[in-house]
C-alpha beads as a LAMMPS data file, in Angstrom:
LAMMPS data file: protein, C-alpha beads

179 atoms
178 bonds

1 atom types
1 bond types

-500.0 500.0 xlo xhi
-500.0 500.0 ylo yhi
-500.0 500.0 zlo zhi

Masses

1 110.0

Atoms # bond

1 1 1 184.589 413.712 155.037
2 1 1 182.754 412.463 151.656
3 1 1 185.436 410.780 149.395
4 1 1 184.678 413.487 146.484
5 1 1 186.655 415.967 149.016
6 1 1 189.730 413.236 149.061
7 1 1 192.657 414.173 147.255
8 1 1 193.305 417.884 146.941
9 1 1 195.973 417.925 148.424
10 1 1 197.129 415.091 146.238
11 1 1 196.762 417.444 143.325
12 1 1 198.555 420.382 144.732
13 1 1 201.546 417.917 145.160
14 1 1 202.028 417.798 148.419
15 1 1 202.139 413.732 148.472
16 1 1 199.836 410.997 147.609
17 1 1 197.051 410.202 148.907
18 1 1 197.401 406.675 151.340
19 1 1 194.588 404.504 150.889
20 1 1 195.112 401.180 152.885
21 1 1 193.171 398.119 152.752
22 1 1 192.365 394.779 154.923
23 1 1 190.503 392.227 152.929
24 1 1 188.449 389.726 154.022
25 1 1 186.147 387.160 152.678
26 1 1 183.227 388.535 154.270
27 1 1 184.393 392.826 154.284
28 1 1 187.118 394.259 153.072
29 1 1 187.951 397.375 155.869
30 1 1 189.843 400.504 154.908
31 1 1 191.422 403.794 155.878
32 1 1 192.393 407.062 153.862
33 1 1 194.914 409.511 154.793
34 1 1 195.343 412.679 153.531
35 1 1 199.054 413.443 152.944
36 1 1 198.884 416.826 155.513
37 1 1 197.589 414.117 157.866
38 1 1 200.007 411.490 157.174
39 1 1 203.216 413.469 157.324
40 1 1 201.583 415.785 160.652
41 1 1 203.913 414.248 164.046
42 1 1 202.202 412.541 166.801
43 1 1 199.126 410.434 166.899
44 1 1 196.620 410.100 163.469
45 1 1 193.737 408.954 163.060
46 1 1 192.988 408.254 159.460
47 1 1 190.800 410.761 157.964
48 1 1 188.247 408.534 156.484
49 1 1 187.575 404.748 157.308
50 1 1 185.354 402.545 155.334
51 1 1 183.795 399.004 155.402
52 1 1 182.933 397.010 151.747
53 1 1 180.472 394.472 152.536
54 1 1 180.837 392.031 149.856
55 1 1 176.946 391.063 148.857
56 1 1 177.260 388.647 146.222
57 1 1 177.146 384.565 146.730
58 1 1 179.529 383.778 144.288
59 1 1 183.510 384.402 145.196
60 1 1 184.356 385.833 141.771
61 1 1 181.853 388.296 141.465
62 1 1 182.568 389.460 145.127
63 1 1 186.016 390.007 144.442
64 1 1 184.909 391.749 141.428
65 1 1 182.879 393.775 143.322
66 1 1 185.816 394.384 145.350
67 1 1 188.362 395.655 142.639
68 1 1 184.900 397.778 141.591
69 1 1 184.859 399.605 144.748
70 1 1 188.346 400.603 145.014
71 1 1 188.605 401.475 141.379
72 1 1 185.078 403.306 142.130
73 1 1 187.209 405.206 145.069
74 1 1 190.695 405.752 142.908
75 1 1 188.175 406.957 140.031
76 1 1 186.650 409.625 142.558
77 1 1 189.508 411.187 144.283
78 1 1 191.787 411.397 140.542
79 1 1 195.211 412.393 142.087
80 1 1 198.676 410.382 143.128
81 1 1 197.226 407.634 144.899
82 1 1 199.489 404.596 146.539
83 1 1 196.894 401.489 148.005
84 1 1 198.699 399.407 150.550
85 1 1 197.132 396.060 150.871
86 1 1 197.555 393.262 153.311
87 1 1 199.343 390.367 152.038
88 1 1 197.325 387.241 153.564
89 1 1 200.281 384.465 155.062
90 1 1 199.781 381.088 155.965
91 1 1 200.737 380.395 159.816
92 1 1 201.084 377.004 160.427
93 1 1 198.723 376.894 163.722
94 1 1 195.506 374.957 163.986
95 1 1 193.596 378.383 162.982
96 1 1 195.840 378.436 159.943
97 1 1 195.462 375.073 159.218
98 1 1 191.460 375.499 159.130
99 1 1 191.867 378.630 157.033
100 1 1 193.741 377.005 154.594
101 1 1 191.627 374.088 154.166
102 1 1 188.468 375.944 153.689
103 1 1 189.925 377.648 150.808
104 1 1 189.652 381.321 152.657
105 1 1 193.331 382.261 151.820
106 1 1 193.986 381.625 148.101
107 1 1 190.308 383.970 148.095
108 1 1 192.331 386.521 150.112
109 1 1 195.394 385.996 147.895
110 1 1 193.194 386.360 144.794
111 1 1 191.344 389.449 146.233
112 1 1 194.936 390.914 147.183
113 1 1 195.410 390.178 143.383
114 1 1 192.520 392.399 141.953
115 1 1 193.595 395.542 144.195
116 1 1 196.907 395.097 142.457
117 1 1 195.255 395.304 138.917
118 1 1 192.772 397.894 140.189
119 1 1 195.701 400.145 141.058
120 1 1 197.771 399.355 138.433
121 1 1 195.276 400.287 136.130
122 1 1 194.715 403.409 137.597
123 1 1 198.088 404.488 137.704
124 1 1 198.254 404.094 141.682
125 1 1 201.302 402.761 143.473
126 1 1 200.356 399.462 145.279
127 1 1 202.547 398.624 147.938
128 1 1 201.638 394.229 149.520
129 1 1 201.905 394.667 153.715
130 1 1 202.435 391.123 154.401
131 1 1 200.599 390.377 158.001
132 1 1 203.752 389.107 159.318
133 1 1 205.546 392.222 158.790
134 1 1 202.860 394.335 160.041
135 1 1 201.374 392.165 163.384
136 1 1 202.413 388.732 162.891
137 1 1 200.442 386.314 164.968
138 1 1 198.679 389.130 167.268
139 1 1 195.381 388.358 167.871
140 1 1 192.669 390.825 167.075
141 1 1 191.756 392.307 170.474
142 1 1 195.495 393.017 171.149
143 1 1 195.622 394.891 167.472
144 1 1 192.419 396.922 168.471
145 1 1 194.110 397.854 172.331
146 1 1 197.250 398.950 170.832
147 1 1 195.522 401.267 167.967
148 1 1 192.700 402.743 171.133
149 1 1 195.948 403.143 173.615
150 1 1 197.846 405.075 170.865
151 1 1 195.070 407.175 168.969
152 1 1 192.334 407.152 171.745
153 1 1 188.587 405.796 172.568
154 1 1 187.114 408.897 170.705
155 1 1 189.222 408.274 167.363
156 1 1 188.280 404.675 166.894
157 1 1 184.747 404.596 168.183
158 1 1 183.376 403.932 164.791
159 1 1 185.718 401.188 164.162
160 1 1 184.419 397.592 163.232
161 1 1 185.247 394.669 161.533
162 1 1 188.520 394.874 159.081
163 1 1 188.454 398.243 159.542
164 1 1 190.448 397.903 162.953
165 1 1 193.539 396.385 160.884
166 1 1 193.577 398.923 157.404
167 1 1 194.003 401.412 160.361
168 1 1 197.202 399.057 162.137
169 1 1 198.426 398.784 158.788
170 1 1 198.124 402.786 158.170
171 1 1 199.758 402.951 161.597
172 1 1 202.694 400.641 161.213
173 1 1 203.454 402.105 158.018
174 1 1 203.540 405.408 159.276
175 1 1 206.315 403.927 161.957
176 1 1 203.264 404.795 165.002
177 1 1 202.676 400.568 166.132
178 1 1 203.905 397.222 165.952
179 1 1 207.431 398.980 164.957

Bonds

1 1 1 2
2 1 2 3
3 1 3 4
4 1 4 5
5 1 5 6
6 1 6 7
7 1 7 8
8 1 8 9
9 1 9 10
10 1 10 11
11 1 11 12
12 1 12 13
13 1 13 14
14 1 14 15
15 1 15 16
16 1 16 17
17 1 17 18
18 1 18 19
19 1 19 20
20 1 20 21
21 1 21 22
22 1 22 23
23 1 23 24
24 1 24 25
25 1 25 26
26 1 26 27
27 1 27 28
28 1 28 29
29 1 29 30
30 1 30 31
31 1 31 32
32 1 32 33
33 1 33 34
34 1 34 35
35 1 35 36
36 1 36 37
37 1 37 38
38 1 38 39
39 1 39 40
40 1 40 41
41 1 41 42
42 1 42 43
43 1 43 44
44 1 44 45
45 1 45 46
46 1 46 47
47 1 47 48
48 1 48 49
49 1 49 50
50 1 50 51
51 1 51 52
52 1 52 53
53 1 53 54
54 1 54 55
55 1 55 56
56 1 56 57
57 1 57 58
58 1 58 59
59 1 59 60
60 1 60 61
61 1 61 62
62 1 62 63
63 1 63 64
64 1 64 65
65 1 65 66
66 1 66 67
67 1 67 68
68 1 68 69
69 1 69 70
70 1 70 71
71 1 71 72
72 1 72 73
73 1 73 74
74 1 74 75
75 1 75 76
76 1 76 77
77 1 77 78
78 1 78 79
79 1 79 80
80 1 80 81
81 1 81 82
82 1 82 83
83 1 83 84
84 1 84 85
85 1 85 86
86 1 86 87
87 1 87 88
88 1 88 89
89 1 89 90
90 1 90 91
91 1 91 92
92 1 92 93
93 1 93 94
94 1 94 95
95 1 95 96
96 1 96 97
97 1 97 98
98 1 98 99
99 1 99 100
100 1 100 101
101 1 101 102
102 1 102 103
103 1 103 104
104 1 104 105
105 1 105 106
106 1 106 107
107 1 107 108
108 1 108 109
109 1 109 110
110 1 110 111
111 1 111 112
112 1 112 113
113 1 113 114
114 1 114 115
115 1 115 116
116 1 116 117
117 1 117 118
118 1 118 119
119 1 119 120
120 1 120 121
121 1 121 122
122 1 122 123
123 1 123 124
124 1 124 125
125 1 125 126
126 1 126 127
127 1 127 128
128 1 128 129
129 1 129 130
130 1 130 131
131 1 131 132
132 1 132 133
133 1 133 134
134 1 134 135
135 1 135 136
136 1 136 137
137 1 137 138
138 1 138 139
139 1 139 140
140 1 140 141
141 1 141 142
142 1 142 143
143 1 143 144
144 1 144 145
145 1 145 146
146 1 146 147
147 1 147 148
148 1 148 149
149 1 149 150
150 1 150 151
151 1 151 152
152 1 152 153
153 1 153 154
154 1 154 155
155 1 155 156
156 1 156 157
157 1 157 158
158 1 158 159
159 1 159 160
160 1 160 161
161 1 161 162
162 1 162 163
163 1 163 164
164 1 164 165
165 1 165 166
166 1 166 167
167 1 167 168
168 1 168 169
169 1 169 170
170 1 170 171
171 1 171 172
172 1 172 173
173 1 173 174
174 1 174 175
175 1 175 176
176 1 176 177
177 1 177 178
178 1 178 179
């Protein structure tokens, strides 16, 4: 589905469109759901999934880049919009310890940041998921076998990267995983 199609049913009111987002400080993954999709029962997939590489050396410009795309994306599909965004957390483990040294999370925090202001200043809803809430301390593989088990092999074969948690985050919103 090209992302100029997004959002009609947005406009005729029947609910916004969900656009949810996993960033990271090499992609930032994401998944769309049209609101017939999101309120249809039973397993769904999202109906468009996307992967920002970031291609820029310096942090600032690739979170500008970033806030670019998803205002790029918000511009496009014009209609009730709400982003829901991972809110990075700080676990105290020795991978959370290394992460926080190397400076990854206050990036993440900062990216998290400019998807607020890109919302905000497109009149979207933006809604933080904190990773705590949404998987806590589950490690990636598990995340992925929970989302194939519950929407299929066929649904997620095109999955990579952060794009395996903006679809977790779409599900456990919805009330499908991790509930």
């Amino acid at each position: 589905m090209d992302l100029m199609t997004f959002g009609k049913a947005a406009k005729r009111k029947r609910g916004p469109l969900r656009i949810f987002l996993d960033p990271g400080t090499k992609h930032t993954g994401g998944a769309v759901w049209e609101p017939e999709t999101w309120k249809a029962p039973g397993p769904r997939p999202p109906d468009k999934t996307f992967l920002w590489t970031q291609r820029k050396h310096d942090w600032q410009e690739r979170a500008e880049e970033q806030a670019h795309n998803l205002n790029e994306l918000l511009e496009q599909v014009r209609c009730r919009a709400t982003v829901h965004c991972e809110l990075p957390a700080f676990f105290g483990t020795g991978g959370g310890e290394v992460v926080a040294s190397s400076g990854a999370l206050v990036k993440l925090s900062m990216l998290a940041g400019a998807f607020l202001a890109t919302a905000a200043l497109n009149d979207a809803k933006f809604e933080p998921i904190p990773v705590r809430d949404w998987k806590g301390q589950l490690p990636k593989n598990i995340v992925e076998q929970r989302i194939k088990e519950f929407l299929g092999e066929t649904a997620c074969r095109s999955y990579v990267k952060d794009v395996w948690d903006a679809v977790g985050i779409g599900l456990f919103v919805r009330g499908d995983l991790f509930q």
